[in-house]
N, C-alpha and C positions, 0 to 999 in steps of 0.2 A: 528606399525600397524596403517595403518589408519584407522579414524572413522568412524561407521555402519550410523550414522543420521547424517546431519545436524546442527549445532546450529541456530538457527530462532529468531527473533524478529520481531514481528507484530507492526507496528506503523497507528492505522486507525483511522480517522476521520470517523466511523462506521455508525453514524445518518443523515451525509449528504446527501445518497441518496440509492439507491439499490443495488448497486454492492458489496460494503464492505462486505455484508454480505456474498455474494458466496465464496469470496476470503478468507475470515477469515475462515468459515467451512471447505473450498478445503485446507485449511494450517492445521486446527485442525486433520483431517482424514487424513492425510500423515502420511506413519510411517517412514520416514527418517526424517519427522521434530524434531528435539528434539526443539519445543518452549518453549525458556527459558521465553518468557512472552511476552504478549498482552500490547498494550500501547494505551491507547484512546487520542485522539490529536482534537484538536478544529478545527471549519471550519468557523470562521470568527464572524460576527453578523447579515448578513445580513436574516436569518431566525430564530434566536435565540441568546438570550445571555448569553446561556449557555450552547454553542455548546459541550466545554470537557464534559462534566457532561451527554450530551444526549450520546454521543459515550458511554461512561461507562456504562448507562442503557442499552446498546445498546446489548454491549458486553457479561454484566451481560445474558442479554435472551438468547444470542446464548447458552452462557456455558450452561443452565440449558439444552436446547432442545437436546442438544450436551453428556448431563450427566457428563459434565468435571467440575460443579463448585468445586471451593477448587482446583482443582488439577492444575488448570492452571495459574501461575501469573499473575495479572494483575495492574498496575503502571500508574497510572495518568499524563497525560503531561500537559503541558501548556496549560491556561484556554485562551492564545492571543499571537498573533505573538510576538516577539522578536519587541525593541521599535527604535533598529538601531544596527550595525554590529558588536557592541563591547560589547554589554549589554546581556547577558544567560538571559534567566528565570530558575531558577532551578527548578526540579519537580523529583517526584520521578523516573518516567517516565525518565528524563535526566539521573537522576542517576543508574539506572539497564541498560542504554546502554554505562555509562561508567566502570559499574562495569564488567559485559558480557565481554566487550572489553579486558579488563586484562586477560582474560583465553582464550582468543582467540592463534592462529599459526600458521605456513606456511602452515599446513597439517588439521589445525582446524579451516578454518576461523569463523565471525561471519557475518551471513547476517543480515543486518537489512531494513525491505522491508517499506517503505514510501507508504500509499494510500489514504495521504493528503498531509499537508504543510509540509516543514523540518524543524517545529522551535524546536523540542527534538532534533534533529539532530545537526544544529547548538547550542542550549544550549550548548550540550554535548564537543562539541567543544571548545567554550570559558570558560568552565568552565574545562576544564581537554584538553590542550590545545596536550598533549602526544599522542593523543587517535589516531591523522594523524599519527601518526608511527607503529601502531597496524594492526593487519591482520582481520580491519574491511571492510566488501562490503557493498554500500550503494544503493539498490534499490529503486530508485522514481517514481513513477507514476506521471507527469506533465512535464509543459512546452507545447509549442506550437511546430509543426513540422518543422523539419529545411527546406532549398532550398524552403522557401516559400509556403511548404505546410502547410494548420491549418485547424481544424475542427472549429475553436469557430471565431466568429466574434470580439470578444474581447479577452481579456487576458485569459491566459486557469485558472481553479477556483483554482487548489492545489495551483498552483505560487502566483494567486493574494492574497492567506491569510496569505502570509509571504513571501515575495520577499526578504527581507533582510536575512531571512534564507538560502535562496536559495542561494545569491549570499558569504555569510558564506560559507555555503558547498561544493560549487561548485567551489571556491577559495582556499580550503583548500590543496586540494594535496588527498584527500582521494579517495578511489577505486570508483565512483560511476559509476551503471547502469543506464541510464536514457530511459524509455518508453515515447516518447509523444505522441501528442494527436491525432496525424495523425496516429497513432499505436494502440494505447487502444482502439480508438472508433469502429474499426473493429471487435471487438468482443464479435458482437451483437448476443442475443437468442431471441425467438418469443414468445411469450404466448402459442402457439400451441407447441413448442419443450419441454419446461421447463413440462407442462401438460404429453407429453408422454415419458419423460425420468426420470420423479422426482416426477407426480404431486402423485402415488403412494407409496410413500416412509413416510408416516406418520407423524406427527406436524414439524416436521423439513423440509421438503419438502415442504407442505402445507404452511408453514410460510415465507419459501424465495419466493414462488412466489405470494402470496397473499399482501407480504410487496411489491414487484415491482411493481403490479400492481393497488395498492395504491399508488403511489406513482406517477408513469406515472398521473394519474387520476390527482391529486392535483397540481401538477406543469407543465405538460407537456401541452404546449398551442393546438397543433397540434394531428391529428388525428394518433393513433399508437398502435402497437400491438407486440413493442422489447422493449428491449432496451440493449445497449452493456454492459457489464460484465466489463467494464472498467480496474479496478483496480486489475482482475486477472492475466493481465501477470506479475507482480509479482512475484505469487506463481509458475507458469510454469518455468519463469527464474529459479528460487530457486532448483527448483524439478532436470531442466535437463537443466543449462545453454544454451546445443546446439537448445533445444526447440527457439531459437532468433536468428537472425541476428544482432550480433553489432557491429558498425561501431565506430574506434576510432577517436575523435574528440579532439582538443586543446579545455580548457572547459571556457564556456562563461562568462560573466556578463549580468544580465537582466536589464533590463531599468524599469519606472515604468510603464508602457504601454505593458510589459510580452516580450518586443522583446529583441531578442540576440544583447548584444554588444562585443565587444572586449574582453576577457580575460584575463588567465593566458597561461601559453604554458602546464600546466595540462591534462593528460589525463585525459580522460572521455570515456565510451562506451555508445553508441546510440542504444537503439535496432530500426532496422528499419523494422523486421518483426519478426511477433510470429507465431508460429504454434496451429493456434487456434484448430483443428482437435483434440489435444492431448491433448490441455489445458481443453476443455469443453468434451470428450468422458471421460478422468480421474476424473475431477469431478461429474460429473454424477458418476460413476461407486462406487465411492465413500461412495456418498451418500446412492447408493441402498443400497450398502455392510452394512454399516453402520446400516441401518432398517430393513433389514434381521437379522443382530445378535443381534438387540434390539429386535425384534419380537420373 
């Protein structure tokens, strides 16, 4: 018989910006997710040097507003990228995506959704090297857009806080999904949508968009009043695969400058379009549900 849920792993660099957090709530209110655990993962040093540890705090608040603390694992990953292609970091966080992987199947896979860098990923990898022969799917969120499309004038951020993980992972032979950036940044909300779809939905509503727009506020140099959801197609793949368009590609090596080189002859799937209509109407929908039976 096949399975009613999902097996899910959240892998977020949660404190980095405002997205995570949508995405982490839209996966917690799914009831096909069976998340077998939450993993907090670093976003580098360049605002903090103790980026894993902020994600954790991070995570910690959602669970409480969420009413899941306790019930939801949650497994610390690496406090810093990987130091080159052959060296793990081990973390607990590595370890519940290799243990997960063991009870994974042709008819049960394991998804494991990235909405930072892949260095739990590759850990996971060099330290339990079996794990490329298991019926794991690896969705990422980065990378810059192929045929020359990019959102970022530079290297896109997940890639740049662990390239060597990336080129780990993406060499390994494993199933990966990859969104980039010419994909994710289209799935922008307004401060005006979030207001009449969520902003009455009680502290959990109120918190995700009051955390956006703090945040816009502090970092964003330019005048604005969105910003995209980034890291939710994600959870939309998760939910309904055909939610994406992906395109099979031979999978690349990055250079340290985030561009595509040469390869392995590895497949890889590209999404090159989401259906943002379903991603952002489900989670809203979610959310209300959600404060309606809190209420």
């Amino acid at each position: 018989m096949r399975p009613s849920r999902r097996r899910v792993i959240i892998n977020t660099d949660a404190k980095n910006e405002a997205d995570d957090q949508f995405a982490i709530v839209h996966g917690l209110l799914s009831p096909t997710f069976d998340v077998r655990g939450l993993i907090p993962a670093h976003f580098g040093t360049r605002r903090s040097d103790r980026s894993m540890e902020e994600s954790r705090e991070e995570i910690d608040l959602l669970l409480d507003l969420l009413d899941l603390t306790g019930k939801v694992p949650v497994a610390n990953g690496a406090p810093t990228g990987i130091a080159d292609e052959n060296t793990p970091l081990d973390s607990p966080g590595a370890q519940l995506i290799i243990d997960e992987s063991k009870l994974a199947s042709a008819d049960d896979p394991l998804f494991v959704a990235f909405l930072g860098p892949l260095t739990d990923m590759a850990s996971a990898i060099l330290l339990d090297p079996g794990i490329v022969q298991r019926d794991v799917i690896v969705v990422w969120i980065g990378g810059r857009g192929y045929d020359g499309y990019t959102s970022y004038p530079g290297i896109e951020f997940n890639l740049s806080n662990d390239i060597h993980a990336a080129n780990v992972v993406f060499g390994s032979g494993m199933t990966v999904w990859q969104v980039p950036s010419d994909v994710y940044t289209k799935v922008s909300v307004s401060y005006a949508e979030l207001e009449e779809k969520i902003g009455d939905t009680g502290p959990l509503g109120r918190y995700l968009i009051d955390q956006m727009v703090e945040w816009n506020a502090t970092y964003h140099g330019e005048p604005i009043e969105s910003r995209s959801l980034g890291d939710s197609p994600a959870i939309a793949l998760m939910l309904f695969p055909h939610s994406g368009n992906l395109r099979v590609r031979p999978a690349p090596r990055f250079g340290v400058d985030g561009w595509y080189l040469p390869g392995t002859d590895n497949p890889i799937h590209v999404c090159e379009q989401v259906d943002v209509r379903f991603l952002l109407e489900d989670m809203f929908a979610k959310i209300r549900r959600f404060a309606r039976q809190r209420s």
